[in-house]
N, C-alpha and C positions, 0 to 999 in steps of 0.2 A: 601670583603663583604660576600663570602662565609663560610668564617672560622665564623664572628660571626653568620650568620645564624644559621649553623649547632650547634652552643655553646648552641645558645637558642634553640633550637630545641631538642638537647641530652635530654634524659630518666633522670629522678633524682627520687632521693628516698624523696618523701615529708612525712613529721611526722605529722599524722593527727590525730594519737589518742595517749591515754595516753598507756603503754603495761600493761597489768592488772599483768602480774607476778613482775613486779615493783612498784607498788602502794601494793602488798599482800607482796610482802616482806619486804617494808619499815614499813607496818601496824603489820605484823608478830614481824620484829627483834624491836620492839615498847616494848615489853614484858605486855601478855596480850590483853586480846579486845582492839579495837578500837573502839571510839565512832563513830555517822556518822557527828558530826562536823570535825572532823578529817580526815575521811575517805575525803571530799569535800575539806578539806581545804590541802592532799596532789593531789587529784585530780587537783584542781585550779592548783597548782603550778606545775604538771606536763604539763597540759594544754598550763601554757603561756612557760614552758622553749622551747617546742615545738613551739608556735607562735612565739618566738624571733630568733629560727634556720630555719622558715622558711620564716621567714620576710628577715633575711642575703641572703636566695635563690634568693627572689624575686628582691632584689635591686641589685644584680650580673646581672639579667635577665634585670633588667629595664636598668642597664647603657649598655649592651650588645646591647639591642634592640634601644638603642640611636645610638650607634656607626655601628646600622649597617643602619638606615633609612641616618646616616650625609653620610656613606660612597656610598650609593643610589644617594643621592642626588650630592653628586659630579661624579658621575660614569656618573649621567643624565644629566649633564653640559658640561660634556667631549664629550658625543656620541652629545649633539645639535652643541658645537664647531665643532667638526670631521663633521658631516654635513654641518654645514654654509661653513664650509673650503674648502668644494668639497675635502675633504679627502677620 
């Protein structure tokens, strides 16, 4: 139980914005301005590639945070058994 605590609990690097020197050089090596339909429409898609690597985060954490409440929940069966038993 402790290993997955500490799993969910570790520091991660969350992608919450788009990095603007990536969006100016996709726009840049475009050759020529950028419209600002363009501009929103590489925005957008930097946006969700970011929500789909941090949605993989999340569901790491969600099954993490399963295995550590099952492995609770058996831990708290054992200490009521080890009780009832005059262990």
């Amino acid at each position: 139980m402790a290993t997955t605590s500490l799993a969910i609990l570790w520091p991660r690097d969350w992608d919450v914005t788009a990095n603007p020197r990536e969006v100016l050089e996709a726009l840049i090596g475009a050759g020529g301005p950028a419209s600002v339909a363009e501009l929103h429409r590489d925005l957008s898609l930097y946006m969700h590639a970011s929500y789909l690597e941090n949605r993989q985060g999340l569901e790491q954490l969600a099954l993490l945070f399963e295995l550590a409440g099952a492995s609770m929940a058996v831990e708290v069966v054992l200490w009521i058994a080890a009780i009832a038993s005059g262990s």
